[in-house]
N, C-alpha and C positions, 0 to 999 in steps of 0.2 A: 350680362352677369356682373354685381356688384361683387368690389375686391374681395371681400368678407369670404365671399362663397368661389371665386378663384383663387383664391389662398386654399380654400379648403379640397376641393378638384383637383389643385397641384401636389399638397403635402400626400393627399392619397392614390396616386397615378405614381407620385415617386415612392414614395411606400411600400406600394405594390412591389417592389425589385427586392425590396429587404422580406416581403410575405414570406415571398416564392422561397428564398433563402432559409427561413427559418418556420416556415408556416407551409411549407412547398409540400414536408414529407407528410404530413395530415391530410392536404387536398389531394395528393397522387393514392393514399391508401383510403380514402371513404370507401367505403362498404357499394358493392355497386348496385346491389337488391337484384329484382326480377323486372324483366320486363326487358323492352327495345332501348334503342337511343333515345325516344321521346323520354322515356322515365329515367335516363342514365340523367340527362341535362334538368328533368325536374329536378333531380333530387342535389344534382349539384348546383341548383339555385337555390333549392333550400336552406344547404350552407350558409352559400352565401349571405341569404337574405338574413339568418339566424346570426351570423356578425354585426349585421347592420343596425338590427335591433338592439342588439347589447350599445354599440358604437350610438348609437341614436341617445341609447338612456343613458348614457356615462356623459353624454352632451347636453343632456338637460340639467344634470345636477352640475357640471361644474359649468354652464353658464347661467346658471340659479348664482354661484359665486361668483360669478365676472360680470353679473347686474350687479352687485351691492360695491363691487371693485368699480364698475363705471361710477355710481351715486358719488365715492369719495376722489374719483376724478383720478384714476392709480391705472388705468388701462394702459395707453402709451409708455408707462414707466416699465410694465409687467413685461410689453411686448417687444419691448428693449433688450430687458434680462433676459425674456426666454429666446431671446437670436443670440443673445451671446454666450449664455449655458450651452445652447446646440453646437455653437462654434465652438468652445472648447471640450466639448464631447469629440469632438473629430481631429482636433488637435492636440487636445494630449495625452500621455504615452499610456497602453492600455494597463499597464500593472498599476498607475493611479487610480485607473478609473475602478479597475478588481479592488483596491483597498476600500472605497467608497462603498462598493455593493456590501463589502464584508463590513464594514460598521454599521451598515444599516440593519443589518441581520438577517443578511439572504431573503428571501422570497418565498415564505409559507402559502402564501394565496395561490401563487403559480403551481406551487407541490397539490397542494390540493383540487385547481381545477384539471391537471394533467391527469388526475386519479380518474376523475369525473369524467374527461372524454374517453380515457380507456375502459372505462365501463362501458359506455356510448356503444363505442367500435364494437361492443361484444352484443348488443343487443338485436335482437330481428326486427324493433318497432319498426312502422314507416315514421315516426319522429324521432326517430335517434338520431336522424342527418341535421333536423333544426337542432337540437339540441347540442350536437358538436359543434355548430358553428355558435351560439348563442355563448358556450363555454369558452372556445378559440376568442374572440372578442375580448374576453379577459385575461388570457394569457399575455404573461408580459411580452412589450415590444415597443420599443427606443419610438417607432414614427407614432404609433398610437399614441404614446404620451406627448409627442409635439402636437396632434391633432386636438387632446384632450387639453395642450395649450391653446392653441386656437381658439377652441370653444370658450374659452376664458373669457377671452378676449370680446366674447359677443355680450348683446344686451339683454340678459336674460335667459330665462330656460328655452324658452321655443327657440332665439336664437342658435343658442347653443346647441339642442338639439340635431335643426337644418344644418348646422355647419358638418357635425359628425355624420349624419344623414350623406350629405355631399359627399365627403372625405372616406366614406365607406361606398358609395356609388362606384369613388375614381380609383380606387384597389378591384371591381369585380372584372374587368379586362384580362388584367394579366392570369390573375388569381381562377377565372372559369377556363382560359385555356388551361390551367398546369394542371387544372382539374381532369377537365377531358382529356390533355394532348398524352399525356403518359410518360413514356420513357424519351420524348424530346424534351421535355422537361429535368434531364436527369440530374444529378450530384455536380459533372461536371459545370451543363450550361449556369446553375444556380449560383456557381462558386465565380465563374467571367462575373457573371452579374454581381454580384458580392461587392465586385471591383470598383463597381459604382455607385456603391452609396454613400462613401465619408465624402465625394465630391457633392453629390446632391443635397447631403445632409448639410453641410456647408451653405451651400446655395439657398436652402430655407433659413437656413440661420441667418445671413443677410438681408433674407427680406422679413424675418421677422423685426429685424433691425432698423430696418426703412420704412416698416410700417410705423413703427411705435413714433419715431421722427418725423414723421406728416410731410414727406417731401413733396407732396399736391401732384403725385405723377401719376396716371390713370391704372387702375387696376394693381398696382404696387406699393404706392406710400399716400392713403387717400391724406385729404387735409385736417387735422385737429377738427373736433367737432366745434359746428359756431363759423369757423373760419371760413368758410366759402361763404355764407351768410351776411357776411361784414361787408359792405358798403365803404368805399373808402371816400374820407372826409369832402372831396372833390364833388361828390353826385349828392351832395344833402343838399 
């Protein structure tokens, strides 16, 4: 696995802890329909997979934008900033961060897909389970847009794509047990976990950090594009 796509594996496997957290109370109430276990787990992969899809196509268009970011050679710079926006998202004090959300002017898109899954919840379709995960996908969430950094970062839409593709693969673990597990999953265990994400958040912040730096470390900070490439003057 090239770094690209273990960056993408990790942002969403750690992700997954903040899901459960704030995405937890929508997988524990899906609607559980008719039928056995077999259809209990169909349908809570439908979910899933209806995130992934959204997560897939929010990856092609923003690495549709991080090909024309590669063309003028701004990637490294971007993957800089965006480790160090994440670090001080986890480091400074949270009434800054509330004044930012509030100049920005709150969050109409989230009001409105939230409408949209509670209709979902009320419907008998057998697509109403794709269709809440497909909405869920777009609900705001702090790791989702580090992912959606990611995807930036790739060359192009397909890249882009893969990378969210990935990044939603490594959230379906935790996210299909809190599905099925039920009340082990409850308010409390959600809130311990809670406890760990400004640590992890942190933790991708520096490697977003060490990517953008090209430290030639395997799997973490690959090398400046070209640079492996180069031949040093000694071997002509």
């Amino acid at each position: 696995m090239n770094e690209f796509l273990f960056t993408a594996l990790s942002v969403g496997f750690i992700g997954s802890l903040h899901c459960i957290g704030m995405c937890g109370p929508i997988a524990l109430a899906l609607p559980r329909g008719e039928g056995g276990k077999a259809a209990l787990v169909g349908g809570r992969l439908l979910y899933n997979g209806g995130r992934i899809i959204t997560y897939a196509a929010l990856g092609a268009i923003f690495g549709a934008v991080g090909g024309l970011l590669d063309i003028a050679g701004m990637q490294q710079t971007l993957s800089i900033v965006i480790g160090v926006l994440v670090i001080l998202a986890v480091v400074l004090p949270a009434r800054w961060k509330a004044r930012v959300g509030s100049a920005l002017g709150g969050n109409p898109l989230g009001n409105s897909v939230r409408r949209g899954v509670s209709a979902l919840f009320r419907s008998r379709k057998s697509g109403a389970l794709l269709g809440i995960g497909l909405l869920n996908g777009l609900l705001p969430c702090g790791f989702v847009y580090i992912g959606i950094a990611g995807a930036v970062l790739g060359d192009g839409p397909l890249e882009g794509m893969l990378y969210m593709t990935v990044f939603g693969l490594g959230t379906i673990p935790l996210m299909l047990l809190t599905s099925l597990a039920g009340d082990a999953f409850g308010a409390p265990l959600r809130r311990r976990l809670a406890r760990l994400i400004p640590a992890m958040a942190f933790v991708l912040g520096v490697l977003f950090v060490a990517r953008g730096l090209a430290l030639d470390i395997p799997l973490l900070s690959p090398p400046a594009a070209g640079l492996s490439a180069q031949e040093p003057e000694c071997c002509h």
